[in-house]
C-alpha positions as CSV (number, residue, x, y, z in Angstrom):
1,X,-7.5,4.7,-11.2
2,X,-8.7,4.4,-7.9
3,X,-11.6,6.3,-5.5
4,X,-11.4,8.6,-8.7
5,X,-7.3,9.4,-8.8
6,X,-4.9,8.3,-11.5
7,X,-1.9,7.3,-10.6
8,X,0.3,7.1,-13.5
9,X,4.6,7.3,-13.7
10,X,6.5,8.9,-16.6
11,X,9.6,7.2,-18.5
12,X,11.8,8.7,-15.7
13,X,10.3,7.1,-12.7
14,X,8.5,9.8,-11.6
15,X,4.9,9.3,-9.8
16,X,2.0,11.6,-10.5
17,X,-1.6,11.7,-8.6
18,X,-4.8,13.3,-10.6
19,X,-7.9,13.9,-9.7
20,X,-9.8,12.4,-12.5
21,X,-12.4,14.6,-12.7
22,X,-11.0,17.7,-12.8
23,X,-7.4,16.9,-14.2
24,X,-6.1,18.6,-11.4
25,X,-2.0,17.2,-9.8
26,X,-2.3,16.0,-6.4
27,X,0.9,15.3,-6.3
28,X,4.0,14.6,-8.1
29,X,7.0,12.1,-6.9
30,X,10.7,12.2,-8.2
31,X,13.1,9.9,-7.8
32,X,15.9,11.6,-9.8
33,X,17.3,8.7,-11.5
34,X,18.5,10.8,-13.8
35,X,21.3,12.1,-11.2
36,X,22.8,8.2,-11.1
37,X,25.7,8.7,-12.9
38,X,24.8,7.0,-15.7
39,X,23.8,7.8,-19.1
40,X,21.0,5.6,-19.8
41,X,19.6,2.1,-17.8
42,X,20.0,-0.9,-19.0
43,X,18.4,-2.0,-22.0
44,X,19.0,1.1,-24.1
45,X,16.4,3.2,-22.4
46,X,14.0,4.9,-20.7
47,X,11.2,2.3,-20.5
48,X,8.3,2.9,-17.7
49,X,4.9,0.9,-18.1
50,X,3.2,2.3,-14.6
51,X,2.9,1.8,-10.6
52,X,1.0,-1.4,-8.3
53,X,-1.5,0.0,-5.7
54,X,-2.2,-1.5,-2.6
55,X,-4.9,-0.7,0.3
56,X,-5.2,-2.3,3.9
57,X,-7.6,0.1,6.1
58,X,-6.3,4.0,5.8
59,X,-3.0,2.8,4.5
60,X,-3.0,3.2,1.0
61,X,0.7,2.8,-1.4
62,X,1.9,2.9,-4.6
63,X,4.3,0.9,-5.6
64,X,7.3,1.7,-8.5
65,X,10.1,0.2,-9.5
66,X,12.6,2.4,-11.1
67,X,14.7,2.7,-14.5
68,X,17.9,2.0,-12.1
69,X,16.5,-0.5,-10.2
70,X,14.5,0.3,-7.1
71,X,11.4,0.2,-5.9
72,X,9.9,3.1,-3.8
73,X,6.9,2.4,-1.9
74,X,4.8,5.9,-1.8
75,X,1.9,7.2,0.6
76,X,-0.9,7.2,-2.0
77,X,-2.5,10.5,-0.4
78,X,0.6,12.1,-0.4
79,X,3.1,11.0,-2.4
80,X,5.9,10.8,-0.1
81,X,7.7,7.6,0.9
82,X,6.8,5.3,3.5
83,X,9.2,5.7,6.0
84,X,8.6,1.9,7.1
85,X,9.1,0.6,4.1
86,X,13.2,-0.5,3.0
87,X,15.3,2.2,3.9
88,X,13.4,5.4,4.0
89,X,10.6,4.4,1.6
90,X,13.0,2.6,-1.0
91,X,14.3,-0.9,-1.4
92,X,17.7,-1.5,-3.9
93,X,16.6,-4.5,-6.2
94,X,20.1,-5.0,-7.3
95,X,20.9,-6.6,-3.4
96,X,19.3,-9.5,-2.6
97,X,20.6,-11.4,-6.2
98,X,22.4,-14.7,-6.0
99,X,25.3,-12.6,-7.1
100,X,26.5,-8.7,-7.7
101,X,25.0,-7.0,-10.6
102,X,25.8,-4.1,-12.4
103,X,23.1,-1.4,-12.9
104,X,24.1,-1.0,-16.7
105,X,22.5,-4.4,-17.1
106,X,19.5,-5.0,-15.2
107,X,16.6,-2.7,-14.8
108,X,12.9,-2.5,-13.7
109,X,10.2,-1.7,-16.8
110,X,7.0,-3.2,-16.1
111,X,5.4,-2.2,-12.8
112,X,5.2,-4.9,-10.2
113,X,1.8,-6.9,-9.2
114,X,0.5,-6.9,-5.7
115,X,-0.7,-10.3,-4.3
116,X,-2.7,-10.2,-1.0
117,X,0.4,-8.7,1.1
118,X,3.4,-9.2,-1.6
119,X,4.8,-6.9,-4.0
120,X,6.0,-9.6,-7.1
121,X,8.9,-7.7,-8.9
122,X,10.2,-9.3,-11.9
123,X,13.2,-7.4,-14.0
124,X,14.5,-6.8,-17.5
125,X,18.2,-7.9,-18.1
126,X,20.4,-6.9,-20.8
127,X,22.0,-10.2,-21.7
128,X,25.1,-9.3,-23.5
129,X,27.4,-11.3,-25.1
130,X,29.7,-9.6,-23.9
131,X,29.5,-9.2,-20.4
132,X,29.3,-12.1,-18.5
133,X,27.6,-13.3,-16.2
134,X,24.2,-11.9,-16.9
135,X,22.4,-10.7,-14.1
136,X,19.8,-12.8,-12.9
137,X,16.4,-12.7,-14.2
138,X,14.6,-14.1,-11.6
139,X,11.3,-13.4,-9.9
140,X,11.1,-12.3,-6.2
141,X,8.4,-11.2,-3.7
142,X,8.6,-8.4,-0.7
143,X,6.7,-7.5,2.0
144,X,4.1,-5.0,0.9
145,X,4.4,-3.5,4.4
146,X,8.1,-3.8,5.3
147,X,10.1,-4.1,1.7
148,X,11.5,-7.0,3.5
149,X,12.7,-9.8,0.7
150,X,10.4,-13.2,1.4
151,X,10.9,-15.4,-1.7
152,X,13.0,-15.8,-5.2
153,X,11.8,-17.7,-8.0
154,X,14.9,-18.6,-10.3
155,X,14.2,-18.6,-13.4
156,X,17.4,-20.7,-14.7
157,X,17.3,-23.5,-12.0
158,X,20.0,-23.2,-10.0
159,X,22.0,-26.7,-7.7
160,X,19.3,-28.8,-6.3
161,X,16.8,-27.3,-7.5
162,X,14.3,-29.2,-10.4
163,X,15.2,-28.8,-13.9
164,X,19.2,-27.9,-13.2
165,X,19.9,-31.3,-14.6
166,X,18.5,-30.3,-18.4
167,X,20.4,-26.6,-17.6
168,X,23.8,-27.6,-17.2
169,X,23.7,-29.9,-20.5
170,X,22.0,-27.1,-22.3
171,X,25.1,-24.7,-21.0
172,X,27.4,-27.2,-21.9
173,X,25.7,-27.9,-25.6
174,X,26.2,-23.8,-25.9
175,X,29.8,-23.4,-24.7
176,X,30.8,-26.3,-27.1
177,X,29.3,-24.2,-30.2
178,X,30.7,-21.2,-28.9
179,X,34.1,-22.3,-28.4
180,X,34.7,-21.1,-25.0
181,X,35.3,-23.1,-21.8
């Protein structure tokens, strides 16, 4: 809550703003991820935990990342995407990955966290046997103003990088026991 509105999302990605006093909508934001194509995201389902807001003079956002993977940065007055921001208000978290992913196994559930001027985004993968490779776990940061990518955190180390040393004979340790080479 904020200046006495609630900003709250539903399991769909959708955005609401109430007036906390009176229980009145402001305004209601849908993404229609529903329409994707696909039956379900990743992860078996339709997980939302709620929005990021973020305030610099009169401009005033929230911030969601949706079941498919996107994040929408919204006019907190109105509820209409910033036009600024990514491509017409929305940014595609599956670009920007160290490789192609496949929106059947990675998704957005927890809403992201705003640090002075950076929108952190983490991501929920479904890690399937299965299908391989996994997408990529790993943390990034965006411009709270522009949606513009600034940093990724990997969260398996990746060449060069400290700790890839301990990874590679953990992967091979795993593909012995598995029997696959």
């Amino acid at each position: 809550m904020v200046g006495g509105t609630l900003y709250t999302s539903t399991s769909l990605s959708q955005v609401a703003a109430i007036d906390a006093v009176t229980g009145v909508t402001k305004w209601v934001f849908n993404p229609k991820v529903y329409q994707n194509g696909l039956a379900y995201p990743a992860n078996f389902g339709w997980v939302h935990r709620g929005v990021a807001y973020w305030r610099s003079g009169e401009d005033e956002r929230v911030i969601i990342l949706t079941a498919f993977a996107y994040m929408i940065a919204l006019d907190a007055k109105t509820g209409i995407p910033v036009g600024s921001f990514g491509k017409n208000g929305w940014v595609d978290l599956a670009q920007g990955l160290r490789r192609p992913v496949d929106r059947e196994y990675y998704t957005m559930t927890s809403p992201p966290v705003i640090v002075r001027d950076v929108i952190v985004v983490g991501s929920s993968v479904h890690d399937w046997w299965a299908h391989h490779p996994s997408p990529p776990g790993d943390v990034r940061g965006f411009d709270v103003r522009s949606g513009q990518q600034l940093w990724t955190f990997n969260t398996i180390p990746q060449a060069g990088e400290p700790g890839v040393e301990t990874m590679a004979r953990g992967r091979t340790a795993v593909t012995r026991t598995s029997g696959r080479r």
